[in-house]
N, C-alpha and C positions, 0 to 999 in steps of 0.2 A: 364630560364623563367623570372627570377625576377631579373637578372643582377651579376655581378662576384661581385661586391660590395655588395650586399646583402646576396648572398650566402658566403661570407668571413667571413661575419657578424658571419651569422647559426652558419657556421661552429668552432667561439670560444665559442658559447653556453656550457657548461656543460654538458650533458649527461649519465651521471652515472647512476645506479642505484638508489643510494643514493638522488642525485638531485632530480631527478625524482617525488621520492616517496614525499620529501620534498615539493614539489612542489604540489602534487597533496593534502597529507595533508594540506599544506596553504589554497589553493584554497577550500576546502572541509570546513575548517574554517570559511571561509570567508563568504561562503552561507549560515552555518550557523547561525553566527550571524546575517547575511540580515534578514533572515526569527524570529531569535528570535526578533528582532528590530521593524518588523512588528507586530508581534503579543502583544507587548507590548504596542504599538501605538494605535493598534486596540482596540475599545469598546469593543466587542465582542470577541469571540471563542469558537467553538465548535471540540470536538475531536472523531474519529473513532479508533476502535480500537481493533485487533483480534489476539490471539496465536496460534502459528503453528508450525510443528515440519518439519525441514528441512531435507534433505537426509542423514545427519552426526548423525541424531535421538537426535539433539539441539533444546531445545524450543526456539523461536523465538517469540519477542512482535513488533509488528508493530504497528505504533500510526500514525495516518493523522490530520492534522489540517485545522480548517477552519477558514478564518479572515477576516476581511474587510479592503481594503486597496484600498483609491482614491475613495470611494464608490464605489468597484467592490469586487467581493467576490472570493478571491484565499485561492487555495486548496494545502497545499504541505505535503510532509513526514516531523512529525515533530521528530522521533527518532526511533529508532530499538535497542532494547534491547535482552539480553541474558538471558534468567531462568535458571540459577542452576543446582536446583536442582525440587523444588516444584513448579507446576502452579495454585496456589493457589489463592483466588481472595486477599489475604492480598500479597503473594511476587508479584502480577500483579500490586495492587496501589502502594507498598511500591514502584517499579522499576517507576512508572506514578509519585507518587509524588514527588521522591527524585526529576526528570530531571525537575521538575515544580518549585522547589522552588531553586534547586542551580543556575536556570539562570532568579531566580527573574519575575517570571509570577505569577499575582494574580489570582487565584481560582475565587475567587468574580466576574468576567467577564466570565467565563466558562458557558454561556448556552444551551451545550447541548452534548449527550453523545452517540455515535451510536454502539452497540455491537451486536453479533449472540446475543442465547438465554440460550445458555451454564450454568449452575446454579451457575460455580462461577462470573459469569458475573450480573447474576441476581438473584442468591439468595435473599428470602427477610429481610432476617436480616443479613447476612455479604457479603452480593456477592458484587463483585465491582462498581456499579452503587451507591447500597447506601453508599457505602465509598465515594463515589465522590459525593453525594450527600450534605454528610456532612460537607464538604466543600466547596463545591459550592451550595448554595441551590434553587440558580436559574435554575441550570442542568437539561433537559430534557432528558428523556431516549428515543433511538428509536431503534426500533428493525430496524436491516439490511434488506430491502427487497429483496439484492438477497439470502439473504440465507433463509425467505419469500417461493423463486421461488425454490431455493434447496430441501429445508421441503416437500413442495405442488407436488414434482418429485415423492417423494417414495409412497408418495397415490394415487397418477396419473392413472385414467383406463387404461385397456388395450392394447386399441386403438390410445390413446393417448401416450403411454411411448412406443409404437412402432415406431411411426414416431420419437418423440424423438434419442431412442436409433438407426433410421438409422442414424439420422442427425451427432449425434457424433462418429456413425463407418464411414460415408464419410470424416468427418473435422478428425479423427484422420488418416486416408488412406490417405487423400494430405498429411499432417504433420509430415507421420515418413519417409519417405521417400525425399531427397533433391530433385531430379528432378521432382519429384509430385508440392512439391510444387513450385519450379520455373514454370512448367508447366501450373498452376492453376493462378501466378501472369502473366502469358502472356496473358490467355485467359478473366481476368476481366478487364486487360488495353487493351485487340484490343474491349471490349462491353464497354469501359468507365465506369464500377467500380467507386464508391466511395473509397470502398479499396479493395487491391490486396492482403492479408495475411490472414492466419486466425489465431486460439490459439488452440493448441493443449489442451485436453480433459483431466484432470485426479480429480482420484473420490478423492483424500487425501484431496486437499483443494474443501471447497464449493462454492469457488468464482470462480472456474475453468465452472462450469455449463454456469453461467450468465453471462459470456463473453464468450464463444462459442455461446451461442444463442444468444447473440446481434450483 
């Protein structure tokens, strides 16, 4: 397709394992520092930020950033950490501020700070919001509103948490099943669908609710 000279090319590439992996760490490098560069650049930053226990039953810190770049407003992953042993709101900042100050981001442009409502997240005298407040004093707290929509599910009338609960037994019936959902991606592209997939349903995380029903 691309000619015997280009495919001769490919073909002294390296390919190893080892290459590979090399390769994919560089590049993995590489975005990160884009992205810290940006955000250094940036006046601004605001962070999200939720603990979660993965199938391996590892606490899991996921951090999103938000920044201004070109005067437009991007959103990326800005690290994923590992918890020990304790999810405690002190090893949650210690894990937040170590990765903030070893790649030289000022606190002082942090405003604003987006958590569930969890009490070590919002404790009022050591939950992590006021640790981050302490050093950023400009930081806004805002509660997440899909978890907001999560909360407002378990008080839900009757009537209401019915239609609900069909909606996620049909989107988890396309979803465990492979040919459901190929099935279900035919039928939203022959009606023109904006999108053809959905997200399959589970109660462990609360961010699973608010993307099914979006």
């Amino acid at each position: 397709m691309i000619g015997e000279a280009a495919a001769t090319k490919l073909n002294t590439i390296p390919l190893s394992d080892n290459t590979i992996q090399r390769r994919i760490s560089d590049m993995a490098s590489d975005v990160k520092e884009q992205v810290l560069d940006n955000i250094r650049e940036s006046p601004f930053f605001s962070i999200q930020l939720d603990e979660s226990t993965d199938v391996a039953n590892c606490a899991q810190l996921m951090v999103y950033v938000r920044y201004i770049k070109e005067l437009s407003i991007q959103d990326e992953l800005f690290f994923c950490h590992s918890l020990p042993a304790r999810t405690t709101a002190e090893e949650i900042f210690k894990a937040l501020n170590d990765f903030i100050q070893e790649n030289h981001i000022d606190w002082g442009r942090c405003c604003g700070i987006c958590t569930d409502g969890a009490r070590a997240m919002t404790g009022h005298h050591s939950g992590l919001v006021k640790q981050v407040q302490s050093v950023a004093p400009a930081a806004v707290w805002i509660h997440c509103i899909i978890h907001h929509q999560a909360l407002a599910t378990k008080k839900m009338p009757k009537e209401l948490h019915a239609v609900l609960d069909k909606a996620v037994k049909i989107v988890n019936l396309i979803k465990s099943r492979a040919m459901n959902a190929r099935l279900f991606s035919i039928l939203c592209n022959e009606m023109g669908a904006h999108f053809q997939q959905l997200l399959l349903h589970s109660k462990v995380w609360w961010l699973s609710l608010g993307k099914v029903l979006t």
